[in-house]
DRENPAMI-310683 format. One record per residue: residue in three letters; x negated, y, z of N, C-alpha, C, CB in turn. Coordinates in steps of 0.02 Angstrom, whole numbers, padded with zeros to 5 digits, always signed. Atoms other than C-alpha are relative to their C-alpha. Glycine has a CB too. Layout:
% DRENPAMI-310683
alaXYZXYZXYZXYZ...
END
This chain:
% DRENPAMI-310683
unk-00046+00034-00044+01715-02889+01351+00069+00030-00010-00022+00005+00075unk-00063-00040+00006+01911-02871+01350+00006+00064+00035+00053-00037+00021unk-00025-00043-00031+01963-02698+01396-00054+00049+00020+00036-00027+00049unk+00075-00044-00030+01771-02620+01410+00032+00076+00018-00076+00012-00075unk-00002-00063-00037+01766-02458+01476-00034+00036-00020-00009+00002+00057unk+00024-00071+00020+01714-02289+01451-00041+00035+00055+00062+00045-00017unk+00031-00029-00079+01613-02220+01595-00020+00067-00021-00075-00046+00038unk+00017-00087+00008+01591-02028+01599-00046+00007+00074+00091+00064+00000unk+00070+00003-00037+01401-02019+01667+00000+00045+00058-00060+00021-00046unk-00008-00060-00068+01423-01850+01757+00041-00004+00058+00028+00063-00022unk-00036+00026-00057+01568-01889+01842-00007-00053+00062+00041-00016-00025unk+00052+00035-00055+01476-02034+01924-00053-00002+00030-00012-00035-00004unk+00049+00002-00014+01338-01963+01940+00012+00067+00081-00047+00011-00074unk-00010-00071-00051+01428-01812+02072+00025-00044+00041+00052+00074-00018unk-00017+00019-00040+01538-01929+02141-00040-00087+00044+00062+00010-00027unk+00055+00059-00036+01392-02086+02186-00002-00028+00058-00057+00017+00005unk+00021-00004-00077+01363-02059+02342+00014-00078+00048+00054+00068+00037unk-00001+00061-00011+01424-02231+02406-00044-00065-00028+00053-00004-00012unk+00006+00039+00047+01359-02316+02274-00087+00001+00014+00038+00024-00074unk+00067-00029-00037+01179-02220+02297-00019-00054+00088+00025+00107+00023unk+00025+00016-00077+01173-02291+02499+00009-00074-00012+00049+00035+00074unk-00014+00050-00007+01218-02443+02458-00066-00047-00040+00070-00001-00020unk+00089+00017+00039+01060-02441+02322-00042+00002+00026-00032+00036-00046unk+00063+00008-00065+00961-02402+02455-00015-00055+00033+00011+00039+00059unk+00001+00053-00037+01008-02537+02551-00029-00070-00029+00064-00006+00020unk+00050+00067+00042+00943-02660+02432-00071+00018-00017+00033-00025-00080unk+00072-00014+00047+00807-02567+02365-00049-00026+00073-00016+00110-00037unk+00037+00008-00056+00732-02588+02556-00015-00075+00006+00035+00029+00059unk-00006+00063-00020+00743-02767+02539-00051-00039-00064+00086-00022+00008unk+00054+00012+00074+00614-02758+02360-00058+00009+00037+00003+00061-00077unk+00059-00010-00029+00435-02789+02434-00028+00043-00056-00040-00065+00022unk+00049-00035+00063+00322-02670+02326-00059+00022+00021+00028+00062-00035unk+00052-00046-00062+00140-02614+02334-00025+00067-00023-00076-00041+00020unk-00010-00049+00047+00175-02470+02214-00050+00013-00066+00001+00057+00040unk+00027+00007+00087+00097-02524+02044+00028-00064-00048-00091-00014-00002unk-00056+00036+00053+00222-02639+01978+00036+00042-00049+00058-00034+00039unk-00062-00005+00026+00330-02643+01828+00052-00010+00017+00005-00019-00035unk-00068+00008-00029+00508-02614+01883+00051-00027-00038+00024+00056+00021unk-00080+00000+00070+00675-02663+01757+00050+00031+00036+00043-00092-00030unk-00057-00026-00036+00819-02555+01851+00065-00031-00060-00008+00099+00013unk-00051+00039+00041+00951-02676+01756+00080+00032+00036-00015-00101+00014unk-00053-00049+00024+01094-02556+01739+00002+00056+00081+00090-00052-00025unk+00027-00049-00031+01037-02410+01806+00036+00056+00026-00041+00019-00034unk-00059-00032+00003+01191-02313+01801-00042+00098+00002+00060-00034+00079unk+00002-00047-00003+01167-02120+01825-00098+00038+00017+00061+00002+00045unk+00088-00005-00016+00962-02131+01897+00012+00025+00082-00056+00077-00061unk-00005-00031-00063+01031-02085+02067-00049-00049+00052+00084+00005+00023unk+00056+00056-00032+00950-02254+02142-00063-00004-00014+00012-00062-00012unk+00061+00027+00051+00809-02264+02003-00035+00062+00020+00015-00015-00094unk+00047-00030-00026+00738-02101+02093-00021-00022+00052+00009+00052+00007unk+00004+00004-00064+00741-02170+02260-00057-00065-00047+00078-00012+00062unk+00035+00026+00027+00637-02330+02150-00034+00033+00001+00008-00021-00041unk+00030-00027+00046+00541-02224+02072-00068+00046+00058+00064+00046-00052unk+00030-00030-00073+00481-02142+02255-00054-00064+00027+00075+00015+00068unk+00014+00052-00018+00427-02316+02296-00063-00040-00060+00070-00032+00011unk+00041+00044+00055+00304-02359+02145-00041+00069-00046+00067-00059-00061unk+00042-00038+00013+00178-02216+02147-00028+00010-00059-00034-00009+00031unk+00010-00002+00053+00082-02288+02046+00011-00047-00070-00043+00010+00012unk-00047+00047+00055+00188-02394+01932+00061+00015-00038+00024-00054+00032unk-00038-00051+00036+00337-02358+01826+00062-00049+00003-00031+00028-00079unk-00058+00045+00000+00520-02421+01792+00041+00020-00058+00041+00002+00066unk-00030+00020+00047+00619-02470+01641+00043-00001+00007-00008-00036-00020unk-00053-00002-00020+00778-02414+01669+00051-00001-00053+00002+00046+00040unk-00036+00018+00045+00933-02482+01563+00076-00009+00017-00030-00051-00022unk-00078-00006+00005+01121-02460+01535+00040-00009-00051+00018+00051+00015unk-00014+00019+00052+01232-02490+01418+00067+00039-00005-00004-00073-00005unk-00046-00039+00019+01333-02357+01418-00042+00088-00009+00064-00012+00062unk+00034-00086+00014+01274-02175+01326+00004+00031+00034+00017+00046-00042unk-00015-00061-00052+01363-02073+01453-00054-00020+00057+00090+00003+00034unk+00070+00017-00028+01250-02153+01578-00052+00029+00008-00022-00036-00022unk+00077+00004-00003+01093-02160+01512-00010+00094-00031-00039-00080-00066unk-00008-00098+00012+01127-01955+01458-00014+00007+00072+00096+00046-00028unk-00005-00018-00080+01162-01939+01645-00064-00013+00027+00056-00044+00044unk+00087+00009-00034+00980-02018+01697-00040+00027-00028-00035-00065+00003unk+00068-00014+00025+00874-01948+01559+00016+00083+00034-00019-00013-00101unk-00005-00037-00028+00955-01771+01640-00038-00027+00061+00058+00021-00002unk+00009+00014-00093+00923-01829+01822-00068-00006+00006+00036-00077+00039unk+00111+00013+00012+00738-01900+01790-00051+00035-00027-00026-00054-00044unk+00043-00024+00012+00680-01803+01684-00058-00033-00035-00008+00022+00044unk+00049+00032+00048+00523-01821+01562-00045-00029+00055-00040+00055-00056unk+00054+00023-00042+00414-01925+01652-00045-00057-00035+00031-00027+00067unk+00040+00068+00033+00268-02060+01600+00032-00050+00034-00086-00007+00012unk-00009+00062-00019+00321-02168+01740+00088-00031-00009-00029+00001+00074unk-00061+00044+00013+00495-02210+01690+00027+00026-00072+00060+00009+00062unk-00029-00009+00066+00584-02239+01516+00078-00045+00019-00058-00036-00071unk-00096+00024+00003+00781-02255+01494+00000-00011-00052+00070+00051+00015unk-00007+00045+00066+00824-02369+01369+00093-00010+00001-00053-00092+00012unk-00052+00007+00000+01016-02399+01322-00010-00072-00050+00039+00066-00019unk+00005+00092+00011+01031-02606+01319+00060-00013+00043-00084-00050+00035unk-00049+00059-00032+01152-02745+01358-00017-00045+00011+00047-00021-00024unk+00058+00057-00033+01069-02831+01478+00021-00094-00037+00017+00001+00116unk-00005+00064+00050+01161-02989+01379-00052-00006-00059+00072+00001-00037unk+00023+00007+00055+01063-02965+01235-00094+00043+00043+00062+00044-00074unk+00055-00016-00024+00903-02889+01359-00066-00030-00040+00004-00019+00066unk+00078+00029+00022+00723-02909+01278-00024+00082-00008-00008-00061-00090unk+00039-00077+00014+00593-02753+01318-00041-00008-00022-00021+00044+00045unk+00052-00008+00017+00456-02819+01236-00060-00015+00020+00002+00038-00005unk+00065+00018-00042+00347-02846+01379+00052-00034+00067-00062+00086+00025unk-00044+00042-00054+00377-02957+01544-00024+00071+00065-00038-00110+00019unk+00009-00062-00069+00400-02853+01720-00012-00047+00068+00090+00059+00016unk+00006+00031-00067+00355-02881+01895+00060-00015+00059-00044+00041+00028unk-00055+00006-00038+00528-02860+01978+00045+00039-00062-00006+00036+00083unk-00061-00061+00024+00696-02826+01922+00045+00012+00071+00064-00034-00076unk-00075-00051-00086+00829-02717+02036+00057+00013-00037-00023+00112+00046unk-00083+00015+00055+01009-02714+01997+00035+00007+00082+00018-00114-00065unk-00077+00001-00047+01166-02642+02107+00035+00028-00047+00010+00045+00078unk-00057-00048+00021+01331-02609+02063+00013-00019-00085-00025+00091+00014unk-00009+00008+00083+01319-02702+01880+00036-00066+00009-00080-00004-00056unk-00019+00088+00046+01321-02889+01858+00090-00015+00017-00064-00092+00054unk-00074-00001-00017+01516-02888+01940+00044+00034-00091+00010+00070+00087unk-00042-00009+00068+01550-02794+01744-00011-00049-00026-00012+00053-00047unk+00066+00050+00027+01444-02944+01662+00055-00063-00008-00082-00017+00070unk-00018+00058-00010+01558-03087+01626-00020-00069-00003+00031+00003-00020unk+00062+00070+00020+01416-03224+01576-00058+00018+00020-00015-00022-00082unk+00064+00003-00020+01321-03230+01709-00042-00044-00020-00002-00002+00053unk+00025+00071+00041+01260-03377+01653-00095+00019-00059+00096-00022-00075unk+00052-00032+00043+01175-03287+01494-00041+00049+00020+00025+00025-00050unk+00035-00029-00025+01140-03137+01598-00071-00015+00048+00040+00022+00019unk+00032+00043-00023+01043-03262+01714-00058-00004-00028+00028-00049+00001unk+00050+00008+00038+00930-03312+01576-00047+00057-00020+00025-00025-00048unk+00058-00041+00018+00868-03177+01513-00023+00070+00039+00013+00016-00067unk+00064-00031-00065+00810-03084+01677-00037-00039-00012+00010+00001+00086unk+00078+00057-00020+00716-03242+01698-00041+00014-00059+00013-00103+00003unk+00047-00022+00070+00650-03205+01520-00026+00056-00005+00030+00000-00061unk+00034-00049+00005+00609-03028+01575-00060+00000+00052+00044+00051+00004unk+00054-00005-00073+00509-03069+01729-00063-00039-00016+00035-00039+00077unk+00059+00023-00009+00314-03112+01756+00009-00082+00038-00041+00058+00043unk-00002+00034-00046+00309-03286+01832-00024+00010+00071-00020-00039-00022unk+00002-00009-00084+00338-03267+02025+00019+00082+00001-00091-00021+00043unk-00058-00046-00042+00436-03129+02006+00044+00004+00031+00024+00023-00012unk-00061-00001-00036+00572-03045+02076+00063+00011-00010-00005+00027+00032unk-00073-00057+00009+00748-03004+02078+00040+00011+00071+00068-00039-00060unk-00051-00001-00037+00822-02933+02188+00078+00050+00000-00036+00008+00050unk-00056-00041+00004+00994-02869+02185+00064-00005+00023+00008+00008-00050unk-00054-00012-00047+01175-02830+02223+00046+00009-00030-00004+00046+00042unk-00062+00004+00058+01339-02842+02131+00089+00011+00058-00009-00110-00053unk-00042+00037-00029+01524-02862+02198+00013-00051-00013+00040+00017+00003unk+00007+00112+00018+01551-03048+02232+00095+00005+00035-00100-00084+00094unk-00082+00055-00003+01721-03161+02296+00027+00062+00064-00011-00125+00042unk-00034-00040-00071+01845-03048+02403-00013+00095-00015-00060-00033+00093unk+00019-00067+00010+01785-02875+02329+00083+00038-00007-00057+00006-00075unk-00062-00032+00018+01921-02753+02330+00049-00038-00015-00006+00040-00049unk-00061+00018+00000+02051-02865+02357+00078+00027+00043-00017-00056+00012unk-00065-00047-00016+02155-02746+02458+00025+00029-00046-00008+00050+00041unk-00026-00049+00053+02142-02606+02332+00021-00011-00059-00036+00038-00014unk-00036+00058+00057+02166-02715+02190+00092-00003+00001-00032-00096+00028unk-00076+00020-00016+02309-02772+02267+00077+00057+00001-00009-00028+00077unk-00040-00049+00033+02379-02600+02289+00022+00046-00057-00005+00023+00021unk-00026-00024+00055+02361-02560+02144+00042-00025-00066-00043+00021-00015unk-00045+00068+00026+02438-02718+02065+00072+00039+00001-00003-00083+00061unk-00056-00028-00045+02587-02650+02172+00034+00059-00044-00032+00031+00076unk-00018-00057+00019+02605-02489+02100-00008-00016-00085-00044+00061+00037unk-00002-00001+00082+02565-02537+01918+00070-00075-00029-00107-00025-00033unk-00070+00024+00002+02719-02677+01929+00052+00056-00001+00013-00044+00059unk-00054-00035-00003+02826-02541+01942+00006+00038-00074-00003+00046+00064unk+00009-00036+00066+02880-02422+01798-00017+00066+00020+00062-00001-00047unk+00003+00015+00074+02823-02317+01717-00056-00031-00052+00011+00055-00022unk+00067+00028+00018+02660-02413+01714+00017-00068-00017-00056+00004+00059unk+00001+00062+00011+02721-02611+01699-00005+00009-00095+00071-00040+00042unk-00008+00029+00081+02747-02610+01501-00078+00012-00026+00066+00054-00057unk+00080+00013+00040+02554-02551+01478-00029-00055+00015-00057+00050+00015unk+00072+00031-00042+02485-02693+01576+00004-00076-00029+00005+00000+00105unk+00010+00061+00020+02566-02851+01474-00055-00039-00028+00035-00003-00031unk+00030+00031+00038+02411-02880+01386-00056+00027+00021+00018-00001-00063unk+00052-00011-00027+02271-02821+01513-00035-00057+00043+00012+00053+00032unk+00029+00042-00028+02137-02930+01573-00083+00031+00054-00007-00049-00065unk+00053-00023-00067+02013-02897+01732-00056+00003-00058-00019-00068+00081unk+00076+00000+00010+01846-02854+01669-00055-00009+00061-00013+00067-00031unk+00062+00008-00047+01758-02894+01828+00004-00087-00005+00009+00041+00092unk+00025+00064-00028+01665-03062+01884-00024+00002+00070-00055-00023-00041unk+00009-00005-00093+01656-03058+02079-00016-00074+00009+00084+00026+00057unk+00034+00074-00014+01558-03229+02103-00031-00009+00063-00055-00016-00048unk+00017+00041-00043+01535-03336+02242-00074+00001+00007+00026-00058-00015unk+00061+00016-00008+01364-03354+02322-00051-00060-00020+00001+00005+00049unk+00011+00078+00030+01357-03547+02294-00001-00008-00070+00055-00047+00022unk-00005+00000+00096+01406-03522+02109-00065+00018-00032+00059+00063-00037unk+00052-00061+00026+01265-03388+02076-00043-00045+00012-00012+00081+00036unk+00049+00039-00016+01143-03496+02176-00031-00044-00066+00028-00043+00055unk+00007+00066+00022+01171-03648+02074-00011+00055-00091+00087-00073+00024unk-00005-00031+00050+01174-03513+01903-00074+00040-00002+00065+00039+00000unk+00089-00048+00002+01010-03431+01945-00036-00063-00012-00040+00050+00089unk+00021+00070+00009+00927-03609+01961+00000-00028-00076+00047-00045+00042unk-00019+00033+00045+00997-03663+01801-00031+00059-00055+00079-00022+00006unk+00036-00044+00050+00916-03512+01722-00069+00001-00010+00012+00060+00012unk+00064+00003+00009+00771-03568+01774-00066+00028+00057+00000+00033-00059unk+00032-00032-00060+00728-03471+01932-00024-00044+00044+00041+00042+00037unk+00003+00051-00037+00634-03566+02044+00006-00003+00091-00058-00021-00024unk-00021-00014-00081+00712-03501+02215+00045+00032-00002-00043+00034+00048unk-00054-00044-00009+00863-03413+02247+00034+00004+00071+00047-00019-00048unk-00051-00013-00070+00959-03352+02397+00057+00058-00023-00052+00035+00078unk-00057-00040-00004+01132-03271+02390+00043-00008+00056+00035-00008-00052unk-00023-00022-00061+01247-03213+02517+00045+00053-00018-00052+00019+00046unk-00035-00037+00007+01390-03114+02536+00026+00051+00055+00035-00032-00025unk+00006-00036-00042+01425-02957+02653+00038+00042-00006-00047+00016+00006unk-00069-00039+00003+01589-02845+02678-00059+00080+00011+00079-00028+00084unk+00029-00057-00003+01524-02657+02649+00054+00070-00015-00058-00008-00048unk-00033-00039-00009+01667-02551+02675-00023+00087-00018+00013-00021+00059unk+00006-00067+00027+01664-02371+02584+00043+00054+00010-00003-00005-00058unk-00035-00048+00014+01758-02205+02636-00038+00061-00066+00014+00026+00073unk+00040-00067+00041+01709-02097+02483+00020+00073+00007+00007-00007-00077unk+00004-00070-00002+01693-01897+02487+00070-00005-00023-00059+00043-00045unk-00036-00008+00048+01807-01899+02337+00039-00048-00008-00028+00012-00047unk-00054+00081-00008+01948-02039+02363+00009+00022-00092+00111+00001+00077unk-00048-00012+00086+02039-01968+02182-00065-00007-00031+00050+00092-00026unk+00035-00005+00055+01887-01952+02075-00051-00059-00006-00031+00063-00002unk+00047+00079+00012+01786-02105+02133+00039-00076-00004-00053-00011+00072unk-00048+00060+00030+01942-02228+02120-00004+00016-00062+00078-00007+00022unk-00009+00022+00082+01968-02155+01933-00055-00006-00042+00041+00047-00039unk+00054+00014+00038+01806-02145+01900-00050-00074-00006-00035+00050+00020unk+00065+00040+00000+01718-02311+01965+00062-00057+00017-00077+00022+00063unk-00026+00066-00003+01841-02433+02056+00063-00009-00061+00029-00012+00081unk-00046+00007+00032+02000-02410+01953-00001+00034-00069+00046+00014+00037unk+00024-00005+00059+01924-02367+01807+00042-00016-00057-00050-00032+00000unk-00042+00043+00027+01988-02488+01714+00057+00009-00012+00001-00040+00025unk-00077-00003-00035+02163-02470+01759+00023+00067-00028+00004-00001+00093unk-00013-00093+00017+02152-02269+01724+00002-00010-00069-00070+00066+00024unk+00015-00014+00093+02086-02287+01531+00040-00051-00010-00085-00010-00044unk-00024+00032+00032+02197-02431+01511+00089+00035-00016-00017-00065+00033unk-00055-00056+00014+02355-02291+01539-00002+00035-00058+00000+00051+00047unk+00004-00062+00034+02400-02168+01408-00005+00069+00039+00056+00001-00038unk+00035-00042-00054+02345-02013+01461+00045+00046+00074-00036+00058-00050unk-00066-00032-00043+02530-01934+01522+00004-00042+00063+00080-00004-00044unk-00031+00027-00048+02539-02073+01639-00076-00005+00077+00037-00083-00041unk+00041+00009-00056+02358-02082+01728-00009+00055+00056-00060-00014-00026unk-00052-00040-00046+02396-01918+01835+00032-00037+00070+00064+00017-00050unk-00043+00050-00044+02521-02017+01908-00014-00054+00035+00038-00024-00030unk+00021+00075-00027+02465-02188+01922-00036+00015+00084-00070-00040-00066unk+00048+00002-00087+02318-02109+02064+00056+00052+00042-00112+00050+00000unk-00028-00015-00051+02455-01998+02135+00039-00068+00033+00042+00059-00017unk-00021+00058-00049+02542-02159+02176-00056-00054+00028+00054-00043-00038unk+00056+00045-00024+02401-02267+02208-00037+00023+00072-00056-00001-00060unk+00044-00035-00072+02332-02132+02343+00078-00002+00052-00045+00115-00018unk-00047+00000-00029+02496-02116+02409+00007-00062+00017+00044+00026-00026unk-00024+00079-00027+02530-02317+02441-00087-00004+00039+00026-00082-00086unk+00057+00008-00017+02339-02313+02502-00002+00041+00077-00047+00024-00059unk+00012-00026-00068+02359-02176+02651-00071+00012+00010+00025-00046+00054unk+00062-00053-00022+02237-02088+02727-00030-00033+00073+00034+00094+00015unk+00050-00009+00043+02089-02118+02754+00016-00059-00067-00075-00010+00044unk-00004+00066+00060+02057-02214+02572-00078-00034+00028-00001+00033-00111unk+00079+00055-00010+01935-02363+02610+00018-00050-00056-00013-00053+00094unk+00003+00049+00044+01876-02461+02491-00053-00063+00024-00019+00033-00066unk+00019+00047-00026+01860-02629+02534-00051-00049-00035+00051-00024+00015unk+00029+00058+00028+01700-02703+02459-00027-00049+00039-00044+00015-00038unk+00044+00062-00027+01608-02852+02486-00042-00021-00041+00033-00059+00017unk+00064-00011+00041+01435-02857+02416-00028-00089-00003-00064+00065+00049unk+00041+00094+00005+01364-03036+02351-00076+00037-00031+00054-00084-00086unk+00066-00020+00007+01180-02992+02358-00037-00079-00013-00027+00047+00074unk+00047+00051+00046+01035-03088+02269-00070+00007+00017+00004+00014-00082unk+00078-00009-00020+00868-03135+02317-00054-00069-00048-00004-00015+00105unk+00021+00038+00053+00779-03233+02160-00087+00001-00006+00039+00030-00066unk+00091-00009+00020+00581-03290+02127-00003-00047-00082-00070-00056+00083unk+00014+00012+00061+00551-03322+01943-00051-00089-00007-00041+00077-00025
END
């Protein structure tokens, strides 16, 4: 996708913590009777995929990312185990080989710009009458912080990097997704969207590391420094980050 990103695993894996409760919050919403196959479709650090992994005794989970730093960061965190294998995939191009009983997913498909394709081939990873359930940012996500940071990157000495930057997120509508899961083939879907407001531990290290990501690696390096001293500074204290979660509830 334009402008991909670099994710440094450790660093998200200390500063999570939002990201973690918020995995919870979906994972509670996966029926299980702990001997399913799982797919943790971008698994990020394994911070969630233990709390999974608690939940499926005797079953296992297939956990996948598509970024090295990452999937370094989970095979640390997890550890050798029979019941789970980390795989480094792009869920676009997803095929494990075998079909699963549920997939789980927060905090990804919002990088994902074709949902569309992404769509398909969950449905191509799942058992018929599976599941998906999961959790992304959808329409309205961080449109404050966005905004301030719009703000501050119009100005100089940041405007001349940004002529030729393009969003890498997809924040999709509930209705859209609906009608996009369907068309993949799912034969039920429910989506919905839900404001989930975040103060993180670490305002500086979890803006450059997770929301403004983007924005940071798209600086040269003299200037990113700066960029979050002004960005925290036009932001005030406390920093909240304003998401809004479009959650997914899919039967194969």
């Amino acid at each position: 996708m334009p402008n991909s990103r670099t994710w440094d695993g450790k660093s998200y894996d200390r500063v999570s913590g939002p990201m973690e409760a918020l995995g919870r919050s979906v994972l509670a919403r996966l029926e299980l009777t702990g001997d399913e196959v799982v797919l943790d479709a971008g698994c990020g650090s394994g911070r969630v995929t233990e709390a999974l992994l608690e939940r499926l005794p005797r079953g296992r989970v297939i956990a996948v990312d598509a970024s090295p730093s990452m999937v370094d960061a989970a095979i640390e965190r997890l550890g050798d185990s029979e019941r789970v294998e980390v795989r480094m995939l792009d869920l676009l191009d997803l095929d494990l080989g075998e079909r699963v009983d549920a997939v789980f997913s927060t905090a990804t498909f919002h990088w994902i710009k074709d949902h569309d394709r992404l769509f398909r081939r969950l449905h191509s990873a799942l058992r018929p009458g599976g599941k998906l359930v999961a959790q992304c940012g959808g329409r309205g996500n961080i449109d404050v912080l966005r905004g301030t940071a719009k703000g501050v990157l119009a100005g100089e000495p940041y405007a001349g990097h940004f002529s030729d930057f393009q969003s890498p997120w997809n924040y999709a509508g509930p209705e859209e997704t609906e009608r996009r899961l369907l068309g993949a083939g799912f034969a039920s879907a429910r989506c919905w969207l839900a404001p989930a407001p975040q103060q993180p531990e670490h305002p500086r290290e979890f803006l450059s590391t997770i929301v403004l990501g983007p924005h940071v690696q798209h600086l040269p390096e003299d200037l990113r420094e700066p960029f979050m001293d002004d960005v925290l500074a036009a932001l005030g204290e406390p920093v909240v980050v304003d998401y809004v979660r479009l959650n997914i509830d899919a039967t194969a």
